[in-house]
C-alpha positions in Angstrom: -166.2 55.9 -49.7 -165.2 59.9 -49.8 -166.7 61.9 -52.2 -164.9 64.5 -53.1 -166.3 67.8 -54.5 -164.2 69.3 -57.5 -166.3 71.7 -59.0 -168.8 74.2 -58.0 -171.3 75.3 -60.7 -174.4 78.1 -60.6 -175.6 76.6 -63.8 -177.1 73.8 -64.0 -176.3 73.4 -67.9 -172.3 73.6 -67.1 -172.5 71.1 -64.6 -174.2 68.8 -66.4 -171.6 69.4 -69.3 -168.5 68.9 -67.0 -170.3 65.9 -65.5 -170.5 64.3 -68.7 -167.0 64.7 -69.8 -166.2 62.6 -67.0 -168.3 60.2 -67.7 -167.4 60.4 -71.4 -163.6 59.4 -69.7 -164.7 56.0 -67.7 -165.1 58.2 -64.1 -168.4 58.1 -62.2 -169.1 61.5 -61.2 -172.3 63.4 -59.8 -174.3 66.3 -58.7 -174.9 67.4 -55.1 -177.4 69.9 -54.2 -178.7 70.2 -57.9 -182.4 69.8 -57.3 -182.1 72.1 -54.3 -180.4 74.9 -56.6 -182.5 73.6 -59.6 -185.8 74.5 -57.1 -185.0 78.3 -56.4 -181.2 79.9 -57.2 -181.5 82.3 -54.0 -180.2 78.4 -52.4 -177.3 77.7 -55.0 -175.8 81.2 -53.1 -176.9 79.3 -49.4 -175.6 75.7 -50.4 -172.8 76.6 -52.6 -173.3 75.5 -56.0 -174.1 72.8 -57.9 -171.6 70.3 -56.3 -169.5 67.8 -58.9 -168.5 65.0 -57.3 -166.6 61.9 -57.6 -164.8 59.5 -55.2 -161.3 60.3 -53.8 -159.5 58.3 -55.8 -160.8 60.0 -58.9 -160.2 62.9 -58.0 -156.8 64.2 -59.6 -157.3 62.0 -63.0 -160.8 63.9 -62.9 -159.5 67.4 -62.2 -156.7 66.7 -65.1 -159.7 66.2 -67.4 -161.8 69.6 -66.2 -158.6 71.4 -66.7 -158.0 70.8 -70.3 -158.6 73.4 -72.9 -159.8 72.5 -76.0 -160.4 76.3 -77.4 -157.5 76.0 -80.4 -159.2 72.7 -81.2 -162.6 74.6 -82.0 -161.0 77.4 -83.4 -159.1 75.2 -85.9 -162.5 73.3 -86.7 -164.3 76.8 -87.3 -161.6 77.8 -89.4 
């Protein structure tokens, strides 16, 4: 099976946020290289990030999901 890396992150908070919104959706997804970056962040720049991953057939329903703004929703809420 491909993964498929659809996300780069330098914080280790935002990944784990994105990560669960897939999850939250049905879709397995995880994080490559986190521990490495997690370890010293002179190696997120060397490795590339925080990798979000999921399998290839995921990958567009996943990327549909990342992409969605929910910004008016909060400011609505706030309101």
């Amino acid at each position: 099976m491909d993964n498929i890396t659809i996300a780069t992150y330098d914080s280790m908070p935002l990944a784990h946020i994105a990560m669960g919104r897939l999850h939250a959706e049905g879709i397995d997804a995880w994080l490559a290289d986190e521990n490495l970056v997690q370890t010293d962040w002179l190696y997120s720049i060397a490795v590339g990030g925080i990798k979000l991953q999921v399998s290839a057939e995921d990958t567009e329903r996943a990327m549909k999901i990342l992409a969605e703004d929910f910004s008016e929703t909060l400011n609505q809420v706030s309101e």
